[in-house]
C-alpha positions in Angstrom: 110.5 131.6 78.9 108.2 131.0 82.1 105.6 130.7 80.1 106.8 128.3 77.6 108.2 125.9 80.4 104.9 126.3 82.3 103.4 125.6 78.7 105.2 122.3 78.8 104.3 121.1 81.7 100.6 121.0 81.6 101.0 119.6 78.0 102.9 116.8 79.6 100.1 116.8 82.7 97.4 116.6 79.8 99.3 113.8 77.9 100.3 111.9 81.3 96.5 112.0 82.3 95.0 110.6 78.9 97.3 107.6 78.8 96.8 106.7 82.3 93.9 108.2 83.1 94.2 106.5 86.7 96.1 107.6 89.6 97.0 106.1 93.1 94.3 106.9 95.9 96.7 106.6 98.3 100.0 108.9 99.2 102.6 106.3 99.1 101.8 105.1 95.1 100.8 108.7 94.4 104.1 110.3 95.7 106.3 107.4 93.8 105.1 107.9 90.7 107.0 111.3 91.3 110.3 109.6 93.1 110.5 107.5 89.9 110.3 110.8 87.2 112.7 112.2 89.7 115.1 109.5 89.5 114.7 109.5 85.9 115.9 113.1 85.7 119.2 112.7 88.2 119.8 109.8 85.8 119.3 112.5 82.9 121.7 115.1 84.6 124.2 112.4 85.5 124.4 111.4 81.8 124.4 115.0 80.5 126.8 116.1 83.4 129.4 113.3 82.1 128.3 113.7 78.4 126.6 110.9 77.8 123.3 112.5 77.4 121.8 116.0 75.8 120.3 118.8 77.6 116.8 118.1 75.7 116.7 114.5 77.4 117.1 116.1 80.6 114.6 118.6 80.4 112.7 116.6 79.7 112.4 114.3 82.6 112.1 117.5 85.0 109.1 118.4 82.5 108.0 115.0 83.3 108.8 115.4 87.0 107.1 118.7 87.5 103.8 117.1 85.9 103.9 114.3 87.6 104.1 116.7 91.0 101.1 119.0 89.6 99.4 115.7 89.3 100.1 114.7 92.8 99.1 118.2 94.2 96.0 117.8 92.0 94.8 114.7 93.3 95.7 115.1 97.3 92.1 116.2 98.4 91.4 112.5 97.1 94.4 110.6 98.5 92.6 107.9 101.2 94.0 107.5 104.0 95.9 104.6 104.3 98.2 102.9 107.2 100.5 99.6 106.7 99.3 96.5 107.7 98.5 95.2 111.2 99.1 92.5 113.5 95.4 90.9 113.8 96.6 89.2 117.5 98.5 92.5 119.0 97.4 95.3 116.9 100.9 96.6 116.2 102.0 97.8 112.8 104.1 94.9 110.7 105.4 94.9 107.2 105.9 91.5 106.7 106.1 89.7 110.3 105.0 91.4 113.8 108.1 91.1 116.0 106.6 91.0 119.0 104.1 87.9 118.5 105.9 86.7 115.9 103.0 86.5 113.4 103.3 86.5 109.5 100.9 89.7 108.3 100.0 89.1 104.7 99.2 92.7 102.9 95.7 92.4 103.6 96.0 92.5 107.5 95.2 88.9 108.4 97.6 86.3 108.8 99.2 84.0 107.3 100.7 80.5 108.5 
């Protein structure tokens, strides 16, 4: 049985990697990708849980999720680092505004008017 489901999972790694042979350089992208297969199977075991949905479709998304986190564990020497944006006039991290100066900080770190 271990080795079947461990069978699975690199199938799905190998089929996940030739259809999108790309993968995020950075940690946040890289460990969404995973977040999103992960929601996918709680959305599977809700729907088998209240019988909407079949034990196959739900091992099938943690096939999918356990890939996906092979993948990510695969890739991490690569991952860049990466921080969020900054304010260009007082250097503190802002998602979309600085707070303190007020600034707009467009995703590129500069501003914006």
């Amino acid at each position: 049985m271990r080795e079947h489901v461990i069978e699975l999972v690199f199938d799905e790694l190998r089929r996940a990697e030739q259809k999108f042979p790309g993968f995020p350089d950075d940690p946040v992208h890289a460990a969404g990708i995973i977040g999103e297969e992960s929601g996918e199977l709680m959305q599977a075991a809700l729907d088998y849980y209240y019988g909407r949905g079949t034990l196959e479709q739900m091992r099938a998304e943690a096939v999918q999720t356990a890939a996906m986190a092979f993948r990510f564990l695969l890739c991490a020497p690569q991952l860049t680092e990466q921080t969020a944006p900054q304010c260009q006039l007082c250097g503190l991290e802002a998602a979309t505004r600085c707070e303190r100066c007020t600034t707009a900080v467009n995703t590129h770190g500069g501003e914006d008017a």
